[in-house]
mmCIF file as Biopython writes it, N, C-alpha, C and O atoms, coordinates in Angstrom:
data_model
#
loop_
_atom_site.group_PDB
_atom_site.id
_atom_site.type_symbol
_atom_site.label_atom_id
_atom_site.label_alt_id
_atom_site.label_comp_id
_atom_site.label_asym_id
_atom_site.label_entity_id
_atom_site.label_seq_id
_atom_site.pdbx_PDB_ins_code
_atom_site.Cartn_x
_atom_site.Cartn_y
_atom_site.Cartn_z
_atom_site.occupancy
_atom_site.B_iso_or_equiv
_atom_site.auth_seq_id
_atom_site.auth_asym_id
_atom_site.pdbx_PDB_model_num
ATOM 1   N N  . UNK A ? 1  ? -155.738 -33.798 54.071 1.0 0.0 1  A 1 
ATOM 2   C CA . UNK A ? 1  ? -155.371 -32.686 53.235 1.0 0.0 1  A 1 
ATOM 3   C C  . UNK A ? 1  ? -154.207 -33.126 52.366 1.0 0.0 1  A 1 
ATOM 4   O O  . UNK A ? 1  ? -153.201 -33.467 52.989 1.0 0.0 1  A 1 
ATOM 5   N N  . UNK A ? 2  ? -154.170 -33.167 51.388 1.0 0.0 2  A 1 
ATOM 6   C CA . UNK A ? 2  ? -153.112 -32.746 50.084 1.0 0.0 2  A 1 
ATOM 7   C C  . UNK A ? 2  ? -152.670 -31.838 48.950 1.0 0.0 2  A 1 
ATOM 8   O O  . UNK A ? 2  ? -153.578 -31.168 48.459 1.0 0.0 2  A 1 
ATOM 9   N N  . UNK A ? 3  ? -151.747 -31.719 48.558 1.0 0.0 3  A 1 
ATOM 10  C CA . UNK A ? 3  ? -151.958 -31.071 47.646 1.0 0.0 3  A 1 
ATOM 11  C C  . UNK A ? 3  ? -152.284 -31.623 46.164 1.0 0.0 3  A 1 
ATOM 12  O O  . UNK A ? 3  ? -151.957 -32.763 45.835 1.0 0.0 3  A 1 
ATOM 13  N N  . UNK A ? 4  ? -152.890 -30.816 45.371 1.0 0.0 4  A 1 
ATOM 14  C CA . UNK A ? 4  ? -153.447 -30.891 44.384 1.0 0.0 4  A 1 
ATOM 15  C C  . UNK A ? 4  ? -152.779 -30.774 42.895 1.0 0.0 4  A 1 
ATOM 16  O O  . UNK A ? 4  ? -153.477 -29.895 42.390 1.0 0.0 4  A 1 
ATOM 17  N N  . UNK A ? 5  ? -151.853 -31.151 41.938 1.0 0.0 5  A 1 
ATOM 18  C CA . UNK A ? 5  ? -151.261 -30.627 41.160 1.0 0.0 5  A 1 
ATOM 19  C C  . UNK A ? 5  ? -152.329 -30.149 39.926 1.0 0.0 5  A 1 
ATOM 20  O O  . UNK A ? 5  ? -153.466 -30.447 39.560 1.0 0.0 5  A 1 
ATOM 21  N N  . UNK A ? 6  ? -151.290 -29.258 39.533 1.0 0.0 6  A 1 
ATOM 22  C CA . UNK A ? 6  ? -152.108 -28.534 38.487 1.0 0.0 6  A 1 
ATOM 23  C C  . UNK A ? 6  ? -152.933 -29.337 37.308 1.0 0.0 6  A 1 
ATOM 24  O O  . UNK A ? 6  ? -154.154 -29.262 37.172 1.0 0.0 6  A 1 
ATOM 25  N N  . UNK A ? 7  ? -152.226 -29.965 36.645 1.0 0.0 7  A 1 
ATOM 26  C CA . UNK A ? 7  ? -153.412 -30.488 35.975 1.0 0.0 7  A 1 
ATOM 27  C C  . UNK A ? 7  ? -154.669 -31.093 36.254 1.0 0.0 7  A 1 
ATOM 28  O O  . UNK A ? 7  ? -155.380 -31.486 35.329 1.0 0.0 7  A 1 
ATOM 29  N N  . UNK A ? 8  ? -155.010 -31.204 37.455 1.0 0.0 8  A 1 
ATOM 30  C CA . UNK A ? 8  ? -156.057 -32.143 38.440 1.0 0.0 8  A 1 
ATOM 31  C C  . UNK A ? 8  ? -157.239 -31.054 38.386 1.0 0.0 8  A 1 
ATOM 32  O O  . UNK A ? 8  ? -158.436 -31.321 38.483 1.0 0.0 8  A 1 
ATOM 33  N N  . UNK A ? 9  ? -156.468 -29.293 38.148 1.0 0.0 9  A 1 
ATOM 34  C CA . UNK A ? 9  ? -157.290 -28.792 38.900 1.0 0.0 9  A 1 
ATOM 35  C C  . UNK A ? 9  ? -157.244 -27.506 37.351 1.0 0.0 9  A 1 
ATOM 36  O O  . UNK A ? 9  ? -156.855 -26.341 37.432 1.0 0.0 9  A 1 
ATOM 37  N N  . UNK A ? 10 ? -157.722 -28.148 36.180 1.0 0.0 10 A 1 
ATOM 38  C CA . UNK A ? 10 ? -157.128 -27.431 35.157 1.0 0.0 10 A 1 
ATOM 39  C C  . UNK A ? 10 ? -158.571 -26.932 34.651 1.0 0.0 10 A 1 
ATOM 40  O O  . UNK A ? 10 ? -158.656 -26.194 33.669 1.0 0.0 10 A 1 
ATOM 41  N N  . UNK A ? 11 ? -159.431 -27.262 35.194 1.0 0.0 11 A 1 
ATOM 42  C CA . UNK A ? 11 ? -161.296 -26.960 34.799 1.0 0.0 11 A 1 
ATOM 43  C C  . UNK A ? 11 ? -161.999 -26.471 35.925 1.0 0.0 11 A 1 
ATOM 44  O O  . UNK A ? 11 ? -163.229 -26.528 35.924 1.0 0.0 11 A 1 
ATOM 45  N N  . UNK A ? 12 ? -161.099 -25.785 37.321 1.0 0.0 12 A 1 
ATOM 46  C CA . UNK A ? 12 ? -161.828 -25.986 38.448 1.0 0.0 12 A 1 
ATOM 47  C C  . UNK A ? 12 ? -162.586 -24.756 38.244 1.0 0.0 12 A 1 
ATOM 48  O O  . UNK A ? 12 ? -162.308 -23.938 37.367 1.0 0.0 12 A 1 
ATOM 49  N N  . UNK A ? 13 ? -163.402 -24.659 38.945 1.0 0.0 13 A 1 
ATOM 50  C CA . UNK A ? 13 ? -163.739 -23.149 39.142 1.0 0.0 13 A 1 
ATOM 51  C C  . UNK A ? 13 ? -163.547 -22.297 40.401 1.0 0.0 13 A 1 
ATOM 52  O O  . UNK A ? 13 ? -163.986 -22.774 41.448 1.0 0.0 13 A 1 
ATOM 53  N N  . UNK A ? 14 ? -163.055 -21.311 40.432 1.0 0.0 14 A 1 
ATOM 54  C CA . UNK A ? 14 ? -162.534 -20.894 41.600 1.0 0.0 14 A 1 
ATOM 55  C C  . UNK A ? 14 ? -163.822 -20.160 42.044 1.0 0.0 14 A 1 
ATOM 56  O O  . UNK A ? 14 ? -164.830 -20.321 41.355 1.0 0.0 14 A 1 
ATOM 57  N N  . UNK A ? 15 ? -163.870 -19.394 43.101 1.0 0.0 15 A 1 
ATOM 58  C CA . UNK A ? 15 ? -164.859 -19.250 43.874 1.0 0.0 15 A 1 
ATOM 59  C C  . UNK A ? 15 ? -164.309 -18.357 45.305 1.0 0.0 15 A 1 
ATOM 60  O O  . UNK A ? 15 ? -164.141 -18.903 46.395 1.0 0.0 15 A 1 
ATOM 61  N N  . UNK A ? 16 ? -164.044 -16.690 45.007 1.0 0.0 16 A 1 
ATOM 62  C CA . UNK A ? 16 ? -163.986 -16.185 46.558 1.0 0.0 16 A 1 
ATOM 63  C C  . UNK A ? 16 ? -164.990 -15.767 47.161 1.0 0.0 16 A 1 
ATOM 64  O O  . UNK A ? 16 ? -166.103 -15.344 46.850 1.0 0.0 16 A 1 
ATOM 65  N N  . UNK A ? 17 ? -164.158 -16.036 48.505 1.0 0.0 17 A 1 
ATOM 66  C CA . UNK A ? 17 ? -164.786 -16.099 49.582 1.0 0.0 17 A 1 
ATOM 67  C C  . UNK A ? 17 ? -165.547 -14.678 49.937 1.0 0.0 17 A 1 
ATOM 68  O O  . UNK A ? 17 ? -165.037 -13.559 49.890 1.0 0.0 17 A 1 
ATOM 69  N N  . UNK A ? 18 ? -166.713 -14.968 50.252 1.0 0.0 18 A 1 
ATOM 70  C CA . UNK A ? 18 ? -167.385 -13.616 50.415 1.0 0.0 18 A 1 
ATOM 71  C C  . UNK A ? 18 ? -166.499 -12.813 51.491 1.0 0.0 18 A 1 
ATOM 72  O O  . UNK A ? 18 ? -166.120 -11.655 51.316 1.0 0.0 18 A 1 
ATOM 73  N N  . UNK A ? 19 ? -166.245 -13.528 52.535 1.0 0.0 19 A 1 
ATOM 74  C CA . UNK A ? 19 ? -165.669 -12.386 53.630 1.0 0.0 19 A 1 
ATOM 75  C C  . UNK A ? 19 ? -164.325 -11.651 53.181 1.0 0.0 19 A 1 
ATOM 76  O O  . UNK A ? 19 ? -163.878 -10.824 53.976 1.0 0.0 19 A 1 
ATOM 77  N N  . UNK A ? 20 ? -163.604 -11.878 51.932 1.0 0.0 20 A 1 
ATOM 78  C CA . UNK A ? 20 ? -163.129 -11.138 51.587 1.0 0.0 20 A 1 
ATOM 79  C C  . UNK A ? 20 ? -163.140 -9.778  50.803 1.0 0.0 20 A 1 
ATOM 80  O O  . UNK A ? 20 ? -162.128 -9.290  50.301 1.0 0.0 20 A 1 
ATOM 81  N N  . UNK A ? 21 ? -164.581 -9.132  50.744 1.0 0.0 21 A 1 
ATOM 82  C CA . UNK A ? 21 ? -164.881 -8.207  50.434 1.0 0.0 21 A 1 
ATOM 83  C C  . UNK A ? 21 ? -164.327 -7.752  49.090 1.0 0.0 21 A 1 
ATOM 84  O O  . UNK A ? 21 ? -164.360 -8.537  48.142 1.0 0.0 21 A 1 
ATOM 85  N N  . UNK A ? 22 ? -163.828 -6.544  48.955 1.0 0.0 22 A 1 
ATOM 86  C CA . UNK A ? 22 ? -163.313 -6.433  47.843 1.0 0.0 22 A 1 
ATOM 87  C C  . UNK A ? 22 ? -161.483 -6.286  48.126 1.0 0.0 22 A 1 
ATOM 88  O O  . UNK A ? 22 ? -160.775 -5.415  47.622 1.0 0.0 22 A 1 
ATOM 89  N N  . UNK A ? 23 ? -161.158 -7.060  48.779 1.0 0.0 23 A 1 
ATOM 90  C CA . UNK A ? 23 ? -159.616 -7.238  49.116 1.0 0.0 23 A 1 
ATOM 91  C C  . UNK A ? 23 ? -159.475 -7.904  48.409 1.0 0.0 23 A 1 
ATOM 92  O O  . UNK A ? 23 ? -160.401 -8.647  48.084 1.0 0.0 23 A 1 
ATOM 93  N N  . UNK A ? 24 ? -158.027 -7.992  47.706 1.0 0.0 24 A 1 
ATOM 94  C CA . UNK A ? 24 ? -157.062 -8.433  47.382 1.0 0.0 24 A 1 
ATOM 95  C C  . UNK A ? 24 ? -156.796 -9.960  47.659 1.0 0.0 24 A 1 
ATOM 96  O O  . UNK A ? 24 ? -156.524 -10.936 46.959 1.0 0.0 24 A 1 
ATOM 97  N N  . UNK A ? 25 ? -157.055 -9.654  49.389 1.0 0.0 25 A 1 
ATOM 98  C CA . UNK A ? 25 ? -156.290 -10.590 50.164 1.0 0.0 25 A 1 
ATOM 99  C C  . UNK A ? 25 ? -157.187 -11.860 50.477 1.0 0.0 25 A 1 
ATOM 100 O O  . UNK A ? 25 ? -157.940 -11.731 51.442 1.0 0.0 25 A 1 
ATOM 101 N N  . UNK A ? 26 ? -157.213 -13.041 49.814 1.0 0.0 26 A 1 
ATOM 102 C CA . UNK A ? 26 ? -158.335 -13.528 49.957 1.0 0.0 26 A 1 
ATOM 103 C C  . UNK A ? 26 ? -158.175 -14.979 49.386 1.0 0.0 26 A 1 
ATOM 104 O O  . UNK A ? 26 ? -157.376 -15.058 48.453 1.0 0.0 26 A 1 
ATOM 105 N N  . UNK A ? 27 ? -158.765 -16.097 49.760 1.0 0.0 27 A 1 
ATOM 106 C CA . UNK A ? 27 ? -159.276 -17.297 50.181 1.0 0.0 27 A 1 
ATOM 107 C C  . UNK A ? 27 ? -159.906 -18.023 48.937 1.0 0.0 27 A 1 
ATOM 108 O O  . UNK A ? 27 ? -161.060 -17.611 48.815 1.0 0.0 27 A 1 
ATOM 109 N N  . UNK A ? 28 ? -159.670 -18.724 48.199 1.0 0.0 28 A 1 
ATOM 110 C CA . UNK A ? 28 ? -160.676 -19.001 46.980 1.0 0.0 28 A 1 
ATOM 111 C C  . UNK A ? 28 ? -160.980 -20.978 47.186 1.0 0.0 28 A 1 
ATOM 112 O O  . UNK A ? 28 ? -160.299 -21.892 47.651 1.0 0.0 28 A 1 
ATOM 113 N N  . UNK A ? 29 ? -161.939 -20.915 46.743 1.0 0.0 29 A 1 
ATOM 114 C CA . UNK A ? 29 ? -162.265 -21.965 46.776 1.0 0.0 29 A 1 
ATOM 115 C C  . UNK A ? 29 ? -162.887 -23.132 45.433 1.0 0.0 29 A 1 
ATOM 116 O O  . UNK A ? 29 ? -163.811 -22.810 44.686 1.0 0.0 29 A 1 
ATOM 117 N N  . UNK A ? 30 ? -162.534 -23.790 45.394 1.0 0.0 30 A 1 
ATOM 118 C CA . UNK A ? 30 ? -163.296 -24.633 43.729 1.0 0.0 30 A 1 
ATOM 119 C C  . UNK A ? 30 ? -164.467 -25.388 44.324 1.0 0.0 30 A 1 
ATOM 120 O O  . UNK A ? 30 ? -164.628 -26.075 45.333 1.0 0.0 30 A 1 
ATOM 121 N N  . UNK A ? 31 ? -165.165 -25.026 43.387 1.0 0.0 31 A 1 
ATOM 122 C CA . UNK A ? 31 ? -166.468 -25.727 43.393 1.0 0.0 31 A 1 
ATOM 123 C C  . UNK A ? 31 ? -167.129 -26.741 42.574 1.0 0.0 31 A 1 
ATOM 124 O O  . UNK A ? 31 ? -167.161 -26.311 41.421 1.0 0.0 31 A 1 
ATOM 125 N N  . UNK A ? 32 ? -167.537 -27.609 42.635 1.0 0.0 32 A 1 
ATOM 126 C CA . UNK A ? 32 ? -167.846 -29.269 42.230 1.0 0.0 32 A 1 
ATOM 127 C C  . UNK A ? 32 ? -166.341 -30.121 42.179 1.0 0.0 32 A 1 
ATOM 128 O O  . UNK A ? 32 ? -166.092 -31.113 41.493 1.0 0.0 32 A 1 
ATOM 129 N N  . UNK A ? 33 ? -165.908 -29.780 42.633 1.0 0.0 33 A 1 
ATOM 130 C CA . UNK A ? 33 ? -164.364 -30.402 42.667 1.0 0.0 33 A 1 
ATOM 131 C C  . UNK A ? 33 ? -164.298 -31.980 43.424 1.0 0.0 33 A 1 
ATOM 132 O O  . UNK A ? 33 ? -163.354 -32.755 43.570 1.0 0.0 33 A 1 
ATOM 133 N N  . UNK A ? 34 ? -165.839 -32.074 43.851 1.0 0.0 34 A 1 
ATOM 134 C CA . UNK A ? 34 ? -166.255 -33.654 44.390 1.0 0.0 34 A 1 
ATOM 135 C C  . UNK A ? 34 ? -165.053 -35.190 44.122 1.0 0.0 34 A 1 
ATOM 136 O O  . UNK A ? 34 ? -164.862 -35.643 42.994 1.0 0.0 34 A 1 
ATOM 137 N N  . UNK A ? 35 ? -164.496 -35.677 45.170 1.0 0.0 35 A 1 
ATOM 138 C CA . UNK A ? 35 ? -165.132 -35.902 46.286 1.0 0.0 35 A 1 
ATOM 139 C C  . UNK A ? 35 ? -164.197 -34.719 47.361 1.0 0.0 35 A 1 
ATOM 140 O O  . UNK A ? 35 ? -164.555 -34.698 48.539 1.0 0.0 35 A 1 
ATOM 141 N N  . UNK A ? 36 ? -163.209 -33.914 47.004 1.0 0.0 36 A 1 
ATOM 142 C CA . UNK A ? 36 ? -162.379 -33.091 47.470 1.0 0.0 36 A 1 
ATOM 143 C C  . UNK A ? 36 ? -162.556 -31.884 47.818 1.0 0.0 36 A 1 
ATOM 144 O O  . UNK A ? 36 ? -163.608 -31.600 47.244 1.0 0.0 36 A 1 
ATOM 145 N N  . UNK A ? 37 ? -162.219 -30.969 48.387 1.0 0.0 37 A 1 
ATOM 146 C CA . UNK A ? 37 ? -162.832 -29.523 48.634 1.0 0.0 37 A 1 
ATOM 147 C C  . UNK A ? 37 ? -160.968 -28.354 48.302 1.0 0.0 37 A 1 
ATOM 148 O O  . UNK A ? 37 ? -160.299 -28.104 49.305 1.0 0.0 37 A 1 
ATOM 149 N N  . UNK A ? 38 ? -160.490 -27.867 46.976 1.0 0.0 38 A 1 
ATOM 150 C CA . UNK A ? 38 ? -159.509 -28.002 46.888 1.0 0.0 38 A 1 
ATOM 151 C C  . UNK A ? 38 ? -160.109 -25.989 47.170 1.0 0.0 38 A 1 
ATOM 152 O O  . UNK A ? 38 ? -161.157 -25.447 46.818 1.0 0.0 38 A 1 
ATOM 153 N N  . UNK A ? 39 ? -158.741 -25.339 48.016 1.0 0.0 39 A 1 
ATOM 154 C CA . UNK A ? 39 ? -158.565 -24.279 48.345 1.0 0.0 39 A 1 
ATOM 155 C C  . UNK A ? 39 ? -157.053 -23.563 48.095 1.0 0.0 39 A 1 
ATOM 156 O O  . UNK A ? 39 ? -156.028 -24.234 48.216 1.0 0.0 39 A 1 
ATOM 157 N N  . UNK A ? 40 ? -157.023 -22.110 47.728 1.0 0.0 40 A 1 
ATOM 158 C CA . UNK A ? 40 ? -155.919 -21.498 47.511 1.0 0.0 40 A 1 
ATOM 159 C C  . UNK A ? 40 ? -156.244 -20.289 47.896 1.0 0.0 40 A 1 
ATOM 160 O O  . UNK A ? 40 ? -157.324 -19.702 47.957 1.0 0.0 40 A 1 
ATOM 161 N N  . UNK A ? 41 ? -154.886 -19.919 48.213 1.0 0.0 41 A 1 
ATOM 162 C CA . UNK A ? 41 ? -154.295 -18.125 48.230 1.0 0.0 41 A 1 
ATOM 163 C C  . UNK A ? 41 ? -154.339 -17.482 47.419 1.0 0.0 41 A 1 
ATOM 164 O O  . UNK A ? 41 ? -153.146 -17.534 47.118 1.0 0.0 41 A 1 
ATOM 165 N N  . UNK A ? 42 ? -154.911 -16.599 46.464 1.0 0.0 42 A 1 
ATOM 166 C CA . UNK A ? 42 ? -155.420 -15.947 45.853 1.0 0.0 42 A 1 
ATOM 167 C C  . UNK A ? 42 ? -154.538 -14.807 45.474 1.0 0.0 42 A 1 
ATOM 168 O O  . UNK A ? 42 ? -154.375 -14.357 44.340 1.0 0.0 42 A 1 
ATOM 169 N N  . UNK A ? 43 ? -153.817 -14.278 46.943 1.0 0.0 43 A 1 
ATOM 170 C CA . UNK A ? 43 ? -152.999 -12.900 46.522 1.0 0.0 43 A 1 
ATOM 171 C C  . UNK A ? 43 ? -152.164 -13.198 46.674 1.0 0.0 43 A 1 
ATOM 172 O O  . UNK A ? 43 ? -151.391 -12.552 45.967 1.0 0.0 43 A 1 
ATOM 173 N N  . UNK A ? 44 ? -151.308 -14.419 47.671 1.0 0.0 44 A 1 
ATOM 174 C CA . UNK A ? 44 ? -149.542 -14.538 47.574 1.0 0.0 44 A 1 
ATOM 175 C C  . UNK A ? 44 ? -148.933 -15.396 46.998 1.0 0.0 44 A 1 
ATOM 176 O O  . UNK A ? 44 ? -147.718 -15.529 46.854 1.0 0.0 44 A 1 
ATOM 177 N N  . UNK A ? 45 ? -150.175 -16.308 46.478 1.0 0.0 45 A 1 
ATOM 178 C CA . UNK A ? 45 ? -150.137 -17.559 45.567 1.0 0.0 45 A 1 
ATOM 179 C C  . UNK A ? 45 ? -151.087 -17.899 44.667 1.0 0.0 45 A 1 
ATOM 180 O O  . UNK A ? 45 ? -151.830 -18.689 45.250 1.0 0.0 45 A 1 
ATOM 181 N N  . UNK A ? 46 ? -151.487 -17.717 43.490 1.0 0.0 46 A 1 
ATOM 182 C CA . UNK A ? 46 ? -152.777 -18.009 43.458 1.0 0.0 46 A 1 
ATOM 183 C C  . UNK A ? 46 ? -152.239 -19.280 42.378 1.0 0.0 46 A 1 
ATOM 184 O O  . UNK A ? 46 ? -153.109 -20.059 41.987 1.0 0.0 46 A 1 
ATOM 185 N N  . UNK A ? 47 ? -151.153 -19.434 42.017 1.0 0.0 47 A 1 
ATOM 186 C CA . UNK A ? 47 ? -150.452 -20.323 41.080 1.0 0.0 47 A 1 
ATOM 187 C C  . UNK A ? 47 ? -149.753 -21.139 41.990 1.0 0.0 47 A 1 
ATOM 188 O O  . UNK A ? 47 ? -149.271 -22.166 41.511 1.0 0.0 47 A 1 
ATOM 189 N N  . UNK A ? 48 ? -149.591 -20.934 43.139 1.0 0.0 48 A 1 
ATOM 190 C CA . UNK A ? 48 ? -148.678 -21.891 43.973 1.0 0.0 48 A 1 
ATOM 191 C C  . UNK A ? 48 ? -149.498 -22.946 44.656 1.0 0.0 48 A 1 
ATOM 192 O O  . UNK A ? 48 ? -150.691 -22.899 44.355 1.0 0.0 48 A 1 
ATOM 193 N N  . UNK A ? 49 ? -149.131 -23.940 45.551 1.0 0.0 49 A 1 
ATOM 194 C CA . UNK A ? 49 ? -149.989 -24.916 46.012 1.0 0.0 49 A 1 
ATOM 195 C C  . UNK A ? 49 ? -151.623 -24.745 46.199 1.0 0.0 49 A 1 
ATOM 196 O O  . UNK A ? 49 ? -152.375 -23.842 46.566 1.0 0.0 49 A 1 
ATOM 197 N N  . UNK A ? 50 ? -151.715 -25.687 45.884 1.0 0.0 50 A 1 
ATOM 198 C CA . UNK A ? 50 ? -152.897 -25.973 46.578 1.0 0.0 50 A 1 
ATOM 199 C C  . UNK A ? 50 ? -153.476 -26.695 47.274 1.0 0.0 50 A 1 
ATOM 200 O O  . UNK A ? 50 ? -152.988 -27.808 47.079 1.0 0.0 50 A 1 
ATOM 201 N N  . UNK A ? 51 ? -154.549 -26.778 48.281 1.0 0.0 51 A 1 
ATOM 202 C CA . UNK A ? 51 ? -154.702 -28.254 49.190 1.0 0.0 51 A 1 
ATOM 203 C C  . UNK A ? 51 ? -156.097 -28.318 48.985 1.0 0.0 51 A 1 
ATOM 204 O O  . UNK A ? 51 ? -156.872 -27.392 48.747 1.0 0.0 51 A 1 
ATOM 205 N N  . UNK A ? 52 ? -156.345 -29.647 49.118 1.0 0.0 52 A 1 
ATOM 206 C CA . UNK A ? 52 ? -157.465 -30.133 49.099 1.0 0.0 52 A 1 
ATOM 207 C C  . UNK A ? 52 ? -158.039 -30.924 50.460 1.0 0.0 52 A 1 
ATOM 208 O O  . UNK A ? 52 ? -157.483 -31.902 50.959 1.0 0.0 52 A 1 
ATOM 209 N N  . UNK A ? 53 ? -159.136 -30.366 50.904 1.0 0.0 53 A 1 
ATOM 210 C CA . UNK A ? 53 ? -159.483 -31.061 51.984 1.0 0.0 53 A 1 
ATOM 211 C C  . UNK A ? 53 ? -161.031 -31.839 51.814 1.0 0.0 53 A 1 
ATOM 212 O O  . UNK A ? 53 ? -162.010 -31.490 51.153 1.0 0.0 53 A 1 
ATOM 213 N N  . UNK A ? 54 ? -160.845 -32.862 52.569 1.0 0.0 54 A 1 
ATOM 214 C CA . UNK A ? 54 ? -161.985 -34.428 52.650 1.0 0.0 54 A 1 
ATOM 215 C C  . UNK A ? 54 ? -163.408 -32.766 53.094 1.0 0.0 54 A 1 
ATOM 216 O O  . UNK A ? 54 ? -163.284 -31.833 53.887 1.0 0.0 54 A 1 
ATOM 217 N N  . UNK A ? 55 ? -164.433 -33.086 52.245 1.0 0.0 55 A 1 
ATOM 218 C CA . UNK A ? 55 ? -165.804 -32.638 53.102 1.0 0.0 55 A 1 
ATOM 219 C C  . UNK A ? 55 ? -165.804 -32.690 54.748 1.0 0.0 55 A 1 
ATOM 220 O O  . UNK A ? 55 ? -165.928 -31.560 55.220 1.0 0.0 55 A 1 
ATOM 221 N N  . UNK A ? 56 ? -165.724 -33.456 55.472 1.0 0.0 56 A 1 
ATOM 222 C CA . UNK A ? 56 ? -165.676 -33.384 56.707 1.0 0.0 56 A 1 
ATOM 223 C C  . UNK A ? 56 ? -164.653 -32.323 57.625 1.0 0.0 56 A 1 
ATOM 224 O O  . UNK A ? 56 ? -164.907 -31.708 58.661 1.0 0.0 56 A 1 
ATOM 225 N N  . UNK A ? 57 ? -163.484 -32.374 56.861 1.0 0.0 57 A 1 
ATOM 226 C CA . UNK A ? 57 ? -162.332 -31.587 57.621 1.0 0.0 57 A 1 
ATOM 227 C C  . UNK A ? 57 ? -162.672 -30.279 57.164 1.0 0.0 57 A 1 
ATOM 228 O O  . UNK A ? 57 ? -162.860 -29.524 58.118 1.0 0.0 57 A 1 
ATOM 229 N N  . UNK A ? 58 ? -162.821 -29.735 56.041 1.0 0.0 58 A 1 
ATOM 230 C CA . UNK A ? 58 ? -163.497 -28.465 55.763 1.0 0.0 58 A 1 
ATOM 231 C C  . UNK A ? 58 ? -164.512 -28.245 56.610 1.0 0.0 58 A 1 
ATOM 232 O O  . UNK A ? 58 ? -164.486 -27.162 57.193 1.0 0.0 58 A 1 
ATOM 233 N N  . UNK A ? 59 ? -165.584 -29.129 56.885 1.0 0.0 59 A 1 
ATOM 234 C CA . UNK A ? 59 ? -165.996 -27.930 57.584 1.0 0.0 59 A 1 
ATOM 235 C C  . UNK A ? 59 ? -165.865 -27.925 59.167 1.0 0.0 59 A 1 
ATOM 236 O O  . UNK A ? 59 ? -166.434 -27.104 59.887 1.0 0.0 59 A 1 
ATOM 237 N N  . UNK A ? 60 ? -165.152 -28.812 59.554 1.0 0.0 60 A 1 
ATOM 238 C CA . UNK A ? 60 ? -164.480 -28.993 61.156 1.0 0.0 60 A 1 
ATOM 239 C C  . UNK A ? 60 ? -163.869 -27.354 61.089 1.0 0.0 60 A 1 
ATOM 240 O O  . UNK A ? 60 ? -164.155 -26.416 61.833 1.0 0.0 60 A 1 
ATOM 241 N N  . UNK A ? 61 ? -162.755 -27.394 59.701 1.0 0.0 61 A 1 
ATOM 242 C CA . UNK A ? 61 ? -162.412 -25.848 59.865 1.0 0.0 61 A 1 
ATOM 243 C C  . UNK A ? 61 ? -163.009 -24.440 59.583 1.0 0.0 61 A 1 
ATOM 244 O O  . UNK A ? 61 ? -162.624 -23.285 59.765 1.0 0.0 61 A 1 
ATOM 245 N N  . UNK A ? 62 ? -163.968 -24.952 59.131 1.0 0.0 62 A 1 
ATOM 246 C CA . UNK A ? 62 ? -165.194 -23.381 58.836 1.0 0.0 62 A 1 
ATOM 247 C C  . UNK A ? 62 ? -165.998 -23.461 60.226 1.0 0.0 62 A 1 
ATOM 248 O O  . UNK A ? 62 ? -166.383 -22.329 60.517 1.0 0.0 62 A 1 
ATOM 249 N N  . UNK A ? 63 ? -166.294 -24.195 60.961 1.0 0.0 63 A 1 
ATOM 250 C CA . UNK A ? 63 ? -167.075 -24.162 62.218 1.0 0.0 63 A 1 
ATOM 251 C C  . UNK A ? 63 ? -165.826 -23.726 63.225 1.0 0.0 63 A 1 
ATOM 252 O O  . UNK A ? 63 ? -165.950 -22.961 64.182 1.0 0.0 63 A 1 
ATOM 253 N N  . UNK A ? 64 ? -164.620 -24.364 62.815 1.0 0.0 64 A 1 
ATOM 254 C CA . UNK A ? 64 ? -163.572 -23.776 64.191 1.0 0.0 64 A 1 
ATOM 255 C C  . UNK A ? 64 ? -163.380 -22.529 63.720 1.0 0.0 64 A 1 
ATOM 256 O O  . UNK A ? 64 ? -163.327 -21.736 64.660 1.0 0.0 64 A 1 
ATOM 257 N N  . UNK A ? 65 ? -163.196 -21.781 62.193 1.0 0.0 65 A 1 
ATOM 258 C CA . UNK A ? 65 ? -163.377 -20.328 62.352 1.0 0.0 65 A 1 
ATOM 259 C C  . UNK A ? 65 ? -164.389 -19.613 62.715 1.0 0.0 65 A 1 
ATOM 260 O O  . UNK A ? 65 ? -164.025 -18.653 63.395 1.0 0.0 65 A 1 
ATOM 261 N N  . UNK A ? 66 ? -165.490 -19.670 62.556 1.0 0.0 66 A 1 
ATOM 262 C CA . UNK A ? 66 ? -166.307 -18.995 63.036 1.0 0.0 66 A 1 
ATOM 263 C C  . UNK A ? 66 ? -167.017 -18.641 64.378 1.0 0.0 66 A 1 
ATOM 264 O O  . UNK A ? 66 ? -167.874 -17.844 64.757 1.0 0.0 66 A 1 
ATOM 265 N N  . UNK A ? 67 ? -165.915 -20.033 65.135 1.0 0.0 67 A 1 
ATOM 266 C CA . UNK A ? 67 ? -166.255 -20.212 67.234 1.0 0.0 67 A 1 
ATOM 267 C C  . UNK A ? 67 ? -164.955 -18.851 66.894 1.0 0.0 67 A 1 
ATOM 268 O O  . UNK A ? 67 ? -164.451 -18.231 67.830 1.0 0.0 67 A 1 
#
């Protein structure tokens, strides 16, 4: 995981997360952002860091949320 600076991520497309319904509060994700999987905070940051995680560790952590 790292973070991502802004210009890296100046074409991304963001992408929330369905389980955030129509909240506020919520999880976004960029998509084709290959070879990286870069994710942000949406409501307490959506301009502040961001991290990017390897394909593999993403989804180590989408399978450990959903156990």
């Amino acid at each position: 995981m790292r973070n991502i600076p802004d210009h890296e991520l100046s074409t991304a497309v963001w992408i929330k997360s369905s389980y955030s319904g129509n909240a506020d509060n919520c999880l976004e994700v960029a998509e084709r952002h290959a070879p990286l999987i870069p994710v942000r905070d949406s409501k307490t940051a959506p301009h502040g860091p961001r991290l990017a995680f390897r394909p593999e560790a993403w989804s180590a952590f989408v399978n450990g949320v959903k156990q």
